[in-house]
C-alpha positions, 0 to 999 in steps of 0.5 A: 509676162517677164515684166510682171514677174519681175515686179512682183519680185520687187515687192518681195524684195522690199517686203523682206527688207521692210520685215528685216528692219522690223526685226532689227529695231525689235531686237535693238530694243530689246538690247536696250531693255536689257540695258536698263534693267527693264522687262518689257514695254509696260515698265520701259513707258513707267521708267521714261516717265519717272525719269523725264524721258518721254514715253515713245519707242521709236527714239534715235540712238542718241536719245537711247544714249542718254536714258542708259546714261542716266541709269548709270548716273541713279546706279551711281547715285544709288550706290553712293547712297548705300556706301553712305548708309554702310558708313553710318552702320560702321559708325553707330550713327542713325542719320545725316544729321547725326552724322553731321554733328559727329564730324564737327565735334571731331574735326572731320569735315560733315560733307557725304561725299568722302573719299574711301580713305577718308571714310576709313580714318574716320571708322577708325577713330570711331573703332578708337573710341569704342575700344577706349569706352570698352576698356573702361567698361573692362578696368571697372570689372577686371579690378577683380576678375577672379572674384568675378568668374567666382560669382558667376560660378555660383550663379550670383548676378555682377554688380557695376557696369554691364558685363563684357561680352567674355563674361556674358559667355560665361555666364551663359555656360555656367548656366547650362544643365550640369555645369553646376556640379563638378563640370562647373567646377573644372571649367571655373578651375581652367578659367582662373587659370587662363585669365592669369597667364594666356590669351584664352579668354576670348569670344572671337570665332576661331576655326575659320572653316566652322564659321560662327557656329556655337562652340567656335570660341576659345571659351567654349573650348575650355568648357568642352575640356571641362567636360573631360575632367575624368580624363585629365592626365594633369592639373591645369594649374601646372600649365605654363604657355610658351607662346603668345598666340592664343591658337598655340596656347590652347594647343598645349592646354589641351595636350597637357591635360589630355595626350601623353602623345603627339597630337595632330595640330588640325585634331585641334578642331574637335573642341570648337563644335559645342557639345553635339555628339558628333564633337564628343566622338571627335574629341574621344579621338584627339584623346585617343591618339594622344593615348598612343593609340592607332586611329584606326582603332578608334571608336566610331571612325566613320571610314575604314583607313587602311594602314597606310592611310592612318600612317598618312594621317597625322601628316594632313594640313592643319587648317583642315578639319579632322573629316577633310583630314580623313579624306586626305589620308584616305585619297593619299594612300588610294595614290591620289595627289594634292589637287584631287585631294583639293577638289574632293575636300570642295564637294560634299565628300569633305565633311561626309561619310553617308554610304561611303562603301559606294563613295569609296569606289567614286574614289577609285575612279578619280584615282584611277583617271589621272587625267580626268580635269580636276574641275570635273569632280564637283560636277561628277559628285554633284551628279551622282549624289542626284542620281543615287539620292534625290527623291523625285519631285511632283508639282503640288499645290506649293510648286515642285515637291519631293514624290517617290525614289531618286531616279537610280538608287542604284547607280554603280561607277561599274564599267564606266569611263570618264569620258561616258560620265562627263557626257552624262553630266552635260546632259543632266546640266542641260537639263537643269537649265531647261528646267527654268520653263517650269513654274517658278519656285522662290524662297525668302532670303537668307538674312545676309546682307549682300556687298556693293564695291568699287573696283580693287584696281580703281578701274571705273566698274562696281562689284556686286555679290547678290542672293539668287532667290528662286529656281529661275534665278540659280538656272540663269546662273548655271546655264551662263556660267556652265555648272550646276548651281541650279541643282540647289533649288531645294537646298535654298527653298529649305534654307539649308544654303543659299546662292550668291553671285558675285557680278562686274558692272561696266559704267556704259550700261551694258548687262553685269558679266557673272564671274563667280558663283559662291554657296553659303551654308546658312547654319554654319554661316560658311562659304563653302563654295565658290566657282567661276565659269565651267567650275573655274578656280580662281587663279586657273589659267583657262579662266577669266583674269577677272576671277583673279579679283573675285577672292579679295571681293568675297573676303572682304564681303564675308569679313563684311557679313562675319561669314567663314570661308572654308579652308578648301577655299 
């Protein structure tokens, strides 16, 4: 039955072609779905029919063509329209029309459709206009300012214009228990003194890597050497600036009332944090080397520096805070380098010291595998702190919840080798992005705004940073970019952080490529991460050349959002 045979294997043969080409079609459109931004055939039919497109699967290539054609067009149209929304924010306008009418009365053309420099020539006309108003605002209020911050003193309500945002702080700081008495006092007696010859009535943030937190102001820093009148070396009066940067300005003020001793330019820090113990004891420790005294002697010193690293100390960056200093001085004299320092300073072990007898050994082990990659030590820190830390969690009536010990409360960095713990991290990485089959936990968003723009170099894409805002979303992030990220989930659920990723989009419809991850500390209002593929740095040279564009992006988004950038970063 040769002939029979070889007819069946005909049938075969186009059955098999028949359900190749089924295959192919289904998985091109599914490409397409993914195009469009659509999940499945439900929405592709409702997105057709909003769109004037008809409702069919089957179409030709060219006709696919045009639906992501017309994706991009209401992506561009819908990106013009929030660029045009984020004008009328800048400019204090409420609408179009307000809009309009302001234009005319200006001079400026009333059109939406602007050019960026047009827009900013624009905003700074409206910036000219505010400080002018607020200048006459502060003339009618500065004619007298000692008698001024002598009312506020005594708890008198100012007569006039409304009060300017510097004298709404001090009112606000007299007003706190205690500042009444002889607190009050010193802090009236440093403000006369400052509104006559320094810069140091201000409201601004200033230590980029505290953010807006309460303290950060130099107004606040005044009122936190207030507190330690007792303690004043000298009388504020006798202080004269020498510089003209504010920055510098309270550096000496602070010195002259407080250090018979050099000081350490990043000890500086200690008096923007507000008056929560943790600044008290940081503040005790700016008085006691500028006592003459050792650091190490110091009262509450929460690592044990050896001698040389509190030789080392004082040597330490001075855009660092005093606890990444610490860690400089402790990583230094271990024999460490920059870059681990750099690397270390990034993770947690940066601003804590929670059983640190054990992150002292972790330590060691980063010293002593010189060349274990860098990138390595986030991931290696995020591993063990889930190791050692983590409770368990259960699934409840609220989703995944924490039941029972962390999986190893005991875990050692005895007898391992850099090799052998980098595989464990794989692995748990793999298992964070397998995690994403569970039942989805999601969270409500942080407040902050995210960021559209339009490429820095002019090519024709956009640049998107955008709130990931359930487990799934951080799993997809960490499983495309290779890193950890999906281990924040609780973090995020308890609104301590949130994930942001920053996203290129193409013009021709094709998925937006990730390119950075960044973590924001949402009480601090801080960036306190930001990590390409594989735990990348920008700049790396095994990473993308479009993380090169990403920093610029992220300052502009957090200069956008007033959000600090930590000085790791």
């Amino acid at each position: 039955m040769p002939g029979h045979n070889a007819n069946n294997a005909k049938r075969c043969s186009k059955r098999g072609r028949g359900a190749l080409t089924v295959s192919r079609a289904e998985a091109e459109f599914a490409r397409h779905l993914k195009a469009l931004g659509l999940a499945d055939e439900t929405a592709y039919r409702a997105w057709c029919r909003d769109n004037g497109f008809g409702t069919g699967l089957q179409k030709t290539w060219q006709e696919r063509r045009d639906e992501r054609l017309a994706r991009c067009k209401r992506a561009d149209q819908e990106s013009a329209d929030a660029a045009f929304r984020e004008h009328l924010r800048a400019l204090g306008l409420a609408d179009a029309v307000a809009y309009a009418s302001w234009c005319r009365e200006r001079g400026f053309g009333a059109s939406h459709q602007k050019t960026a420099p047009q827009r900013r020539q624009e905003e700074e006309a409206a910036r000219r206009e505010r400080a002018q108003a607020a200048m006459v605002t502060s003339r009618r209020q500065d004619r007298r300012p000692e008698e001024l911050l002598r009312c506020l003193h005594r708890g008198e309500a100012l007569p006039g214009a409304p009060m300017s945002p510097v004298l709404r702080q001090v009112r606000d700081a007299f007003a706190l228990p205690g500042n009444r008495s002889r607190t009050g006092d010193a802090f009236l007696r440093l403000l006369l003194h400052a509104q006559k010859c320094s810069r140091l009535l201000a409201v601004e943030p200033v230590i980029p890597a505290l953010g807006e937190q309460t303290g950060n102001t130099f107004v606040d820093a005044l009122l936190a050497l207030a507190r330690h009148e007792r303690d004043w070396l000298r009388p504020p009066e006798d202080w004269q600036p020498d510089s003209k940067s504010s920055h510098r300005q309270f550096a000496a003020l602070a010195r002259h009332l407080l250090a018979r001793y050099p000081v350490p330019p990043f000890m500086d820090s200690a008096w923007f944090r507000g008056d929560a113990p943790a600044a008290r004891e940081q503040q005790g420790w700016f008085k006691h080397v500028g006592g003459g005294q050792n650091i190490r002697t110091a009262a509450g010193l929460p690592v044990t520096l050896t001698k040389r690293a509190a030789h080392l100390f004082p040597e330490a960056p001075r855009e660092y805070t005093v606890e990444a200093a610490l860690r400089w001085a402790q990583i230094r004299a271990l024999g460490g380098g920059d870059d681990l320092v750099r690397a270390v300073v990034a993770t947690r072990l940066g601003e804590r010291f929670e059983d640190e007898a054990f992150w002292v050994s972790v330590l060691h082990f980063f010293v002593n595998n010189p060349l274990l990659d860098r990138a390595w030590v986030g991931p290696i820190v995020d591993y063990i702190a889930f190791r050692r830390e983590a409770a368990r969690e259960a699934e409840g009536p609220a989703g995944a919840e924490p039941h029972g010990p962390p999986p190893d409360p005991n875990f050692s960095m005895k007898g391992r080798t850099a090799v052998a713990l980098t595989r464990l991290v794989e692995e748990w990485h793999r298992e964070l992005a397998r995690e994403q089959t569970k039942p989805p936990v999601a969270w409500e968003p942080s407040g902050i705004r995210g960021f559209l723009s339009d490429d820095p170099e002019g090519e024709p894409v956009r640049w998107t940073i955008t709130e990931l805002l359930s487990a799934r979303e951080l799993a997809d992030e960490g499983r495309e970019m290779r890193h950890c990220v999906a281990s924040y989930a609780r973090s995020c659920a308890r609104g301590q952080q949130s994930i942001w990723s920053l996203q290129m989009h193409a013009p021709d419809g094709r998925p937006p490529r990730r390119v950075m991850t960044i973590a924001v500390n949402n009480a601090r209002h801080m960036i306190t991460q930001a990590r390409g593929r594989c735990n990348h740095l920008p700049g790396d040279r095994r990473a993308s050349a479009r993380l090169d564009d990403a920093p610029d992006l992220m300052k502009r988004w957090a200069a956008q959002e007033r959000l600090g950038i930590a000085s790791h970063l």
